[in-house]
C-alpha positions as CSV (number, residue, x, y, z in Angstrom):
1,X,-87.1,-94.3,-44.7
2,X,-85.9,-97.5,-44.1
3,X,-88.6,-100.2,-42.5
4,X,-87.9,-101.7,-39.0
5,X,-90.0,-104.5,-37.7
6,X,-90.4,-106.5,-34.5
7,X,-91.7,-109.7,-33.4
8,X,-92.0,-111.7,-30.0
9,X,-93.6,-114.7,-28.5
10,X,-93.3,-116.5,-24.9
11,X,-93.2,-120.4,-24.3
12,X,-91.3,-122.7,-23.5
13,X,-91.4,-124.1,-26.8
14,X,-88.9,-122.2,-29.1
15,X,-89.9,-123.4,-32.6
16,X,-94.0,-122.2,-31.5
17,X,-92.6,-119.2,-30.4
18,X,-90.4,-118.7,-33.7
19,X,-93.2,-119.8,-35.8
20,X,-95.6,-116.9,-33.9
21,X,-92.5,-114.3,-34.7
22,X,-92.3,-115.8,-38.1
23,X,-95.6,-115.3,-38.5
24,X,-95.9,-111.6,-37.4
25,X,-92.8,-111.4,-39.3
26,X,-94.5,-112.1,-42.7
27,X,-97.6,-110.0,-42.2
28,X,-95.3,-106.4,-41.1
29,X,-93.3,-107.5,-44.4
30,X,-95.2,-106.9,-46.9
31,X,-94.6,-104.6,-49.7
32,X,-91.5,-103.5,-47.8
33,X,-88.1,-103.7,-48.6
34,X,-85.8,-107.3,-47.9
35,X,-84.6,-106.7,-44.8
36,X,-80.4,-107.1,-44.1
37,X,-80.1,-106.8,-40.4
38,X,-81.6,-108.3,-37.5
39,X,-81.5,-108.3,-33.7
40,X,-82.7,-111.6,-32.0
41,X,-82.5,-111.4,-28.2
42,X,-83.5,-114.5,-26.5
43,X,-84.3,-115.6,-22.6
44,X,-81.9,-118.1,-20.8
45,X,-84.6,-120.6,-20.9
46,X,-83.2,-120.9,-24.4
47,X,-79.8,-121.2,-24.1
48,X,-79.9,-124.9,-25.1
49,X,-82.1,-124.3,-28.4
50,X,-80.0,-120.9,-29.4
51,X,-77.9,-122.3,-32.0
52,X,-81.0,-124.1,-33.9
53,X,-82.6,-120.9,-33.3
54,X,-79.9,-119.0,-35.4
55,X,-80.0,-121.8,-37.7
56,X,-83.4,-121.9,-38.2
57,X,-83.5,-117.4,-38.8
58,X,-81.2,-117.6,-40.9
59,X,-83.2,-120.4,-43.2
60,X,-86.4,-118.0,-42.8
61,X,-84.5,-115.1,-44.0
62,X,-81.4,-116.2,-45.4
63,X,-80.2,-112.5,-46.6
64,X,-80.3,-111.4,-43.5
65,X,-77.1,-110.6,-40.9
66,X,-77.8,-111.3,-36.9
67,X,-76.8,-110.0,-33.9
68,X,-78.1,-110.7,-30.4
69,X,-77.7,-112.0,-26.9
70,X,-79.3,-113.9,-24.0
71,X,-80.5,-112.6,-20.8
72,X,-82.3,-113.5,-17.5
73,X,-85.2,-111.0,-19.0
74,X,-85.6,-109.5,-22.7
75,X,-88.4,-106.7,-23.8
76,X,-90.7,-106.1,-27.3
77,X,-93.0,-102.9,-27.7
78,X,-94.2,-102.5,-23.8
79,X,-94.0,-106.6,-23.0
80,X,-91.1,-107.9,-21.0
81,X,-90.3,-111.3,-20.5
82,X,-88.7,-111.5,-17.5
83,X,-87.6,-114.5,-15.8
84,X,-89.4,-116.8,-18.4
85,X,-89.1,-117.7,-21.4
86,X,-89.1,-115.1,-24.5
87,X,-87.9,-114.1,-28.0
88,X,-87.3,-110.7,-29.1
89,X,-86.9,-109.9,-33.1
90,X,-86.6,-107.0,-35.0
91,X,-85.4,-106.7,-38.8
92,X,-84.2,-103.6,-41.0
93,X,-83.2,-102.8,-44.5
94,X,-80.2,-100.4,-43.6
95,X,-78.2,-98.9,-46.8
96,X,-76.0,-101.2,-48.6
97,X,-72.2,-100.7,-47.0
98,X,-74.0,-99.1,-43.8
99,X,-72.8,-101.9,-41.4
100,X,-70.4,-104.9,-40.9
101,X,-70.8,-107.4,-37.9
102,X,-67.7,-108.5,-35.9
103,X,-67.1,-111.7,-33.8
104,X,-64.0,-110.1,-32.1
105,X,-62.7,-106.8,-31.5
106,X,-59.5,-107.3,-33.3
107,X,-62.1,-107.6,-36.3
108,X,-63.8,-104.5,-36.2
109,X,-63.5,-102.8,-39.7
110,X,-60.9,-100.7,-39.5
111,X,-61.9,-98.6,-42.5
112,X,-60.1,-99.0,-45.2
113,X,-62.3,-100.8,-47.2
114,X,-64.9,-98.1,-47.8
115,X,-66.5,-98.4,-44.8
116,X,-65.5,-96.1,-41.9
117,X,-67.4,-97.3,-38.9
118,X,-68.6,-94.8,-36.6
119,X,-70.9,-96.4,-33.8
120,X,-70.7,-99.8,-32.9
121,X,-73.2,-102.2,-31.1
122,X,-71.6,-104.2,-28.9
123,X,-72.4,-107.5,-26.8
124,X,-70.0,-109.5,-24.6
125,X,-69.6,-111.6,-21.4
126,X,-69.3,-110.7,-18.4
127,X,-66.1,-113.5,-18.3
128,X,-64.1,-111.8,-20.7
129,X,-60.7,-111.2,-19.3
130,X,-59.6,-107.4,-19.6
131,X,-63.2,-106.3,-20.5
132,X,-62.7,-102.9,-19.3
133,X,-59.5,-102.5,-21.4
134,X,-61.1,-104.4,-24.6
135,X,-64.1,-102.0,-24.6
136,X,-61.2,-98.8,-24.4
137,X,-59.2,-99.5,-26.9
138,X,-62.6,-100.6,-29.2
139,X,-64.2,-97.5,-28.6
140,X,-60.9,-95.6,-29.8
141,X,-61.3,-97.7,-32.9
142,X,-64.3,-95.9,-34.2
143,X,-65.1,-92.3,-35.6
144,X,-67.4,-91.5,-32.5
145,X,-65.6,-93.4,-29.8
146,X,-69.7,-94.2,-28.9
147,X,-70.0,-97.9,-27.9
148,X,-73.4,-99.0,-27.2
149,X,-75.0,-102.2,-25.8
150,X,-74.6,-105.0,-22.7
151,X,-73.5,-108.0,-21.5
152,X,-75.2,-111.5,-21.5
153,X,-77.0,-111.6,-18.6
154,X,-77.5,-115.7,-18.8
155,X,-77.4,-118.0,-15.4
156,X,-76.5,-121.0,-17.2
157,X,-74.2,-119.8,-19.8
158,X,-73.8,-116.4,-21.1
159,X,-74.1,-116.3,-24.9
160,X,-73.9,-113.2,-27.9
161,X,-74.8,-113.9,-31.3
162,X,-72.8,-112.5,-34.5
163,X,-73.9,-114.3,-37.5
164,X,-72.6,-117.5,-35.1
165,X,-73.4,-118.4,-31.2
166,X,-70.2,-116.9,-29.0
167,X,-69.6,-118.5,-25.7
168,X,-67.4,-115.5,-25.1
169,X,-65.6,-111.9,-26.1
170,X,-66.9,-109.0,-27.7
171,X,-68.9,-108.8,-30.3
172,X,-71.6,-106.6,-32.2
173,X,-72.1,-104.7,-35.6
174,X,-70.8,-101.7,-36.5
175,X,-72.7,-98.9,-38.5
176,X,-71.1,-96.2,-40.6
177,X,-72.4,-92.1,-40.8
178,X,-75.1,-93.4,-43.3
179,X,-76.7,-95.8,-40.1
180,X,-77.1,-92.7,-37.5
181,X,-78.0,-93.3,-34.3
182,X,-79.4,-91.1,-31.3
183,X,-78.0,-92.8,-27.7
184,X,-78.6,-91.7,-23.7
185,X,-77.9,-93.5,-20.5
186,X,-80.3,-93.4,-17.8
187,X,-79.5,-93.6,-13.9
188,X,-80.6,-96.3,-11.5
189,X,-78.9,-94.8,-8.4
190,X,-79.1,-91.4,-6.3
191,X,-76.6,-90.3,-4.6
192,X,-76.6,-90.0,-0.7
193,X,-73.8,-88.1,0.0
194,X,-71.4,-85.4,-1.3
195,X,-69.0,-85.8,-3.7
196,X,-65.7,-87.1,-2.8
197,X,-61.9,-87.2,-4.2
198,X,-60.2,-90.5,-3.5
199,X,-56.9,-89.6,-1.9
200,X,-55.7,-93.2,-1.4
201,X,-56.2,-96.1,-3.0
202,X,-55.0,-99.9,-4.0
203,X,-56.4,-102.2,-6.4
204,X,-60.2,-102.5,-5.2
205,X,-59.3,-101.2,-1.2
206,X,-60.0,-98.0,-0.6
207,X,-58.3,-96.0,1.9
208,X,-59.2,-92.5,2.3
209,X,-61.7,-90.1,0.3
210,X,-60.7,-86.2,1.0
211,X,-58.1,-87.4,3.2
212,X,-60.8,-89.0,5.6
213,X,-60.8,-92.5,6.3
214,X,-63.2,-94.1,3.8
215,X,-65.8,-96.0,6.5
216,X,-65.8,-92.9,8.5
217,X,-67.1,-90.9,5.3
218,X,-69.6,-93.6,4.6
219,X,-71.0,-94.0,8.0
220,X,-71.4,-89.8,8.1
221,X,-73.6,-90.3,4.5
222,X,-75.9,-93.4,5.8
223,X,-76.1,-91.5,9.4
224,X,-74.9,-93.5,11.3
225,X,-72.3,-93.4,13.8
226,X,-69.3,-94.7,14.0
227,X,-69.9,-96.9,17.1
228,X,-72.6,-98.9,15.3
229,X,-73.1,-102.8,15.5
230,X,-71.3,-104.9,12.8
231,X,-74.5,-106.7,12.0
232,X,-76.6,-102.9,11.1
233,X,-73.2,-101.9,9.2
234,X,-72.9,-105.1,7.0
235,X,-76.8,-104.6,6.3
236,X,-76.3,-101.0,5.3
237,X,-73.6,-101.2,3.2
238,X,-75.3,-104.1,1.9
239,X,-77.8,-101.9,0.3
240,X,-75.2,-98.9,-0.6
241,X,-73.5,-98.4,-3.9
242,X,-70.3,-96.4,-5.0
243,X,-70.7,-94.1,-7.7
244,X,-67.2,-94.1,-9.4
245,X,-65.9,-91.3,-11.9
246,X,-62.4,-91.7,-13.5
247,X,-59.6,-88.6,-13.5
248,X,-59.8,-86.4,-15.9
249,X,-63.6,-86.8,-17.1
250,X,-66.3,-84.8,-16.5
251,X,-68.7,-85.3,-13.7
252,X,-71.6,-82.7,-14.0
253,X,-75.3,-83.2,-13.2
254,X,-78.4,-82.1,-12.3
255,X,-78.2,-81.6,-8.0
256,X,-79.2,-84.8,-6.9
257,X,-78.0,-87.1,-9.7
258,X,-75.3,-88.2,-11.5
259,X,-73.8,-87.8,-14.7
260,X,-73.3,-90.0,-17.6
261,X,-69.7,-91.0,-16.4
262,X,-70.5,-92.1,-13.7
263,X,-69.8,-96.3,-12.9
264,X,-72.3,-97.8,-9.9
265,X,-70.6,-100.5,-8.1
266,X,-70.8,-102.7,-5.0
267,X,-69.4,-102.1,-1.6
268,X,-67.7,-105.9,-1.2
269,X,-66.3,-105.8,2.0
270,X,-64.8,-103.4,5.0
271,X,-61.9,-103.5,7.4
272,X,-63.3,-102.1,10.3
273,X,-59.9,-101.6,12.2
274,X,-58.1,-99.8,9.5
275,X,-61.0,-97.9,8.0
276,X,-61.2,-99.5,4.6
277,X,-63.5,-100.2,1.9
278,X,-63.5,-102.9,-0.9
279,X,-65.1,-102.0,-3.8
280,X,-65.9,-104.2,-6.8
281,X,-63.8,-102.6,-9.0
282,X,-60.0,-101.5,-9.5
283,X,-59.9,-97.6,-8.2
284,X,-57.1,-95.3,-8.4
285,X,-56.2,-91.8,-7.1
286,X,-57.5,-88.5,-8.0
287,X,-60.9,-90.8,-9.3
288,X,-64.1,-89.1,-7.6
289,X,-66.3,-90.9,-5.6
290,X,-70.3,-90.6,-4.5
291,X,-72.1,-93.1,-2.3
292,X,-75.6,-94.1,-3.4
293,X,-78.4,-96.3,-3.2
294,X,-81.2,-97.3,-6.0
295,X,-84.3,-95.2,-6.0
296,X,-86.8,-96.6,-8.6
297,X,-89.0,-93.1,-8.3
298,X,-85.5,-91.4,-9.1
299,X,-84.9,-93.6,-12.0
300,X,-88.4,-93.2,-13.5
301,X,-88.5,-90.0,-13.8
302,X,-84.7,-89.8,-15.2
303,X,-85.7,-92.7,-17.6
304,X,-88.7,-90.8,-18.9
305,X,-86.4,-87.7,-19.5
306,X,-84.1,-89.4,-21.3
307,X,-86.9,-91.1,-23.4
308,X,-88.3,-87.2,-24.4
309,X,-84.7,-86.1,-25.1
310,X,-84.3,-89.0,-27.6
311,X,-87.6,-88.7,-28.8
312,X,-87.4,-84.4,-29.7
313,X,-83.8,-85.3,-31.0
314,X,-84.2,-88.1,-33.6
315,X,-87.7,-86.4,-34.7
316,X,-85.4,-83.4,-35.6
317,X,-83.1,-85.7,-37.7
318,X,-86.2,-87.0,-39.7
319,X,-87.6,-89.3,-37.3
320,X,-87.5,-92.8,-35.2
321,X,-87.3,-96.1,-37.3
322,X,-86.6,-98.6,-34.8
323,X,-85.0,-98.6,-31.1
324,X,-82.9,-101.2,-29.2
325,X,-83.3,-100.7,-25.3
326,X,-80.4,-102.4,-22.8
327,X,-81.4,-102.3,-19.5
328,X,-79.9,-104.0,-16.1
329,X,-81.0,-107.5,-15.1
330,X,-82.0,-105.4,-11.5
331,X,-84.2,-103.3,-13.3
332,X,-87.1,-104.1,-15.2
333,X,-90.8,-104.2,-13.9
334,X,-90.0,-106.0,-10.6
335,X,-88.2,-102.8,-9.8
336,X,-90.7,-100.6,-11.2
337,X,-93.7,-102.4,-9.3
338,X,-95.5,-104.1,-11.5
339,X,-94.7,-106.4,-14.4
340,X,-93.5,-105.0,-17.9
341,X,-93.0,-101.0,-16.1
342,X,-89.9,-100.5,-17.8
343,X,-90.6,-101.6,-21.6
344,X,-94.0,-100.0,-21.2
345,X,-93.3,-96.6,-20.2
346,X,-90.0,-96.7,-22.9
347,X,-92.6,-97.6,-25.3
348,X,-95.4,-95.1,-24.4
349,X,-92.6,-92.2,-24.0
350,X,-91.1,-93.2,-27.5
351,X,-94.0,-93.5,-29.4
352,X,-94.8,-96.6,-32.1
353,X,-91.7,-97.3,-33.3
354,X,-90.0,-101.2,-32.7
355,X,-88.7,-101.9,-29.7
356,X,-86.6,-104.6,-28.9
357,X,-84.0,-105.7,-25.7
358,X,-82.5,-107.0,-23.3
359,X,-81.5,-107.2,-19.4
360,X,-77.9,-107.6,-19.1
361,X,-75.4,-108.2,-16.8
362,X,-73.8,-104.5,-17.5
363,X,-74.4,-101.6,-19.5
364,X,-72.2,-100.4,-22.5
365,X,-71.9,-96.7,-23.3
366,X,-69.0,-95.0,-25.0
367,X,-66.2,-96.9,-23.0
368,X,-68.0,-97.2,-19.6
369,X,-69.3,-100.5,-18.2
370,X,-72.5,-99.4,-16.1
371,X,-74.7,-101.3,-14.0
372,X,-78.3,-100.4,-12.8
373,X,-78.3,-98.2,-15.8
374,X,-80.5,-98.3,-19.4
375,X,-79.1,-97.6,-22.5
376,X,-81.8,-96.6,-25.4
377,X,-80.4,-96.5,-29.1
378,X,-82.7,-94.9,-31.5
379,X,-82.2,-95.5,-35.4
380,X,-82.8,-91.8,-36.7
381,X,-83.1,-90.3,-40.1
382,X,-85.8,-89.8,-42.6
């Protein structure tokens, strides 16, 4: 079985916080194999110092490839630094040929080089223009279609790391059959209403859902009534969701919940006079629609399910060597109640093996862009 590792420190200082990761770093190492791959996943209070801290990895362990990203919050084992600062390692000897890093999408392996890539890690900003349409036509480009990861979550500029700091794009590694990976989303939001066809829309405006004027539907789901006082609307829909899924994919779930294709985004406006709706993204007819609203008791318990089917799956497949865990920047122990609630109970659920992550500013899975979501990646095999 290959050996994953992880380190972390807090501290404003980066190279005391490097030296306490190099440190653990060297005392998990020994006797173990040379390690090839490494995930370094740093708070934005080290945006500034992120390119001496690549510099300075890849002196320490100079056979090593990296791949990371900032965030507002990142998490080791059951710690999360949140809001502070914080590095995140972990390191793996994968088998030779099991993995390539990209820097763009256009060079993902395409495999025909003897490596056929199958899953792909993926980090990117939020800035990229067609982002959407980028993460489609990379998920195409691989066996499994199965994108995983999120975007940089940074307030003073967003930044992903593929063996170089990128201001920008997509980026990630991508890992062949030989590098298999057990993957589930979690769900932030609940749904307060039924289920919905979108009969007409335009761009991000939307019209009518089953033929019914789209604010009369969402006023019936909060329970309100149509008469109600601008200033009590705005503050609802200020704290209501739309739960998106495209034409043509599958929307099953458990009763009160939704499935994996399902997109959360914001209500951004309404047009009281005509009825409408803006929503922050570009909807279409025939997509299905369910309004919704965050429910941290919800997304515990969903989390925790999704940790135990993870878990019983990768065991079956020899067992968990290390596990990367993308959550939203919304998330995390502030919305869990109490500091570090999120990592912990990951950790707890998951057992001993590394943990590392991040809190983004979006969640990758397969092709989908998510928010209020978790995404946990488990590196399986014996």
């Amino acid at each position: 079985m290959s050996k994953f590792i992880h380190a972390h420190a807090g501290g404003a200082d980066w190279r005391a916080a490097l030296a306490s990761c190099r440190e653990q770093i060297e005392n998990r190492l020994k006797g173990a194999p040379a390690p090839n791959l490494g995930w370094c996943y740093l708070t934005d209070y080290h945006t500034q110092a992120a390119a001496s801290i690549l510099s300075a990895l890849r002196q320490l362990l100079p056979g090593v490839h990296w791949a990371g990203a900032v965030g507002v919050g990142i998490g080791a084992g059951a710690v999360e630094y949140f809001d502070e600062p914080g590095m995140a390692l972990m390191l793996a000897d994968l088998p030779p040929g099991s993995f390539e890093l990209f820097s763009a999408p256009e060079h993902l392996p395409a495999g025909g080089k003897g490596f056929a890539p199958y899953t792909a890690l993926v980090h990117a900003s939020g800035g990229t223009p067609d982002l959407q349409a980028k993460l489609e036509s990379l998920s195409a480009g691989i066996a499994t279609g199965y994108l995983f990861g999120g975007l940089s979550s940074a307030r003073n500029q967003p930044l992903c790391f593929a063996d170089e700091v990128l201001p920008g794009g997509l980026s990630g590694v991508a890992f062949g059959a030989d590098a298999p990976i057990v993957s589930r989303v979690t769900q932030g939001c609940q749904p307060i209403g039924p289920q919905r066809a979108i009969t007409r829309a335009q761009a991000n405006y939307l019209v009518t859902l089953d033929e019914k004027r789209a604010l009369d539907c969402v006023v019936e789901d909060l329970g309100l009534t149509l008469d109600v006082g601008d200033a009590e609307l705005r503050a609802e829909l200020a704290q209501t969701l739309a739960g998106l899924v495209a034409a043509g994919e599958d929307a099953s779930a458990r009763p009160g919940q939704f499935g994996t294709n399902t997109e959360v985004r914001h209500i951004i406006g309404v047009g009281r006079k005509g009825g409408l709706l803006m929503i922050a993204e570009q909807i279409k007819d025939g997509m299905r629609l369910a309004f919704c609203k965050r429910n941290a008791e919800a997304a515990k318990h969903d989390l925790l399910r999704i940790v135990a089917e993870v878990r019983t799956q990768a065991e079956a497949a020899g067992g968990i060597r290390g596990a990367l865990y993308i959550s939203c920047s919304g998330r995390g122990g502030p919305h869990f109640g109490e500091p570090h609630a999120e990592f912990r109970m990951v950790h707890e659920a998951l057992g001993e093996a590394p943990l590392v992550g991040f809190f983004a500013g979006g969640e990758i899975a397969r092709h989908h862009l998510y928010g209020y979501t978790g995404v946990l990646t488990v590196f399986a095999g014996a």
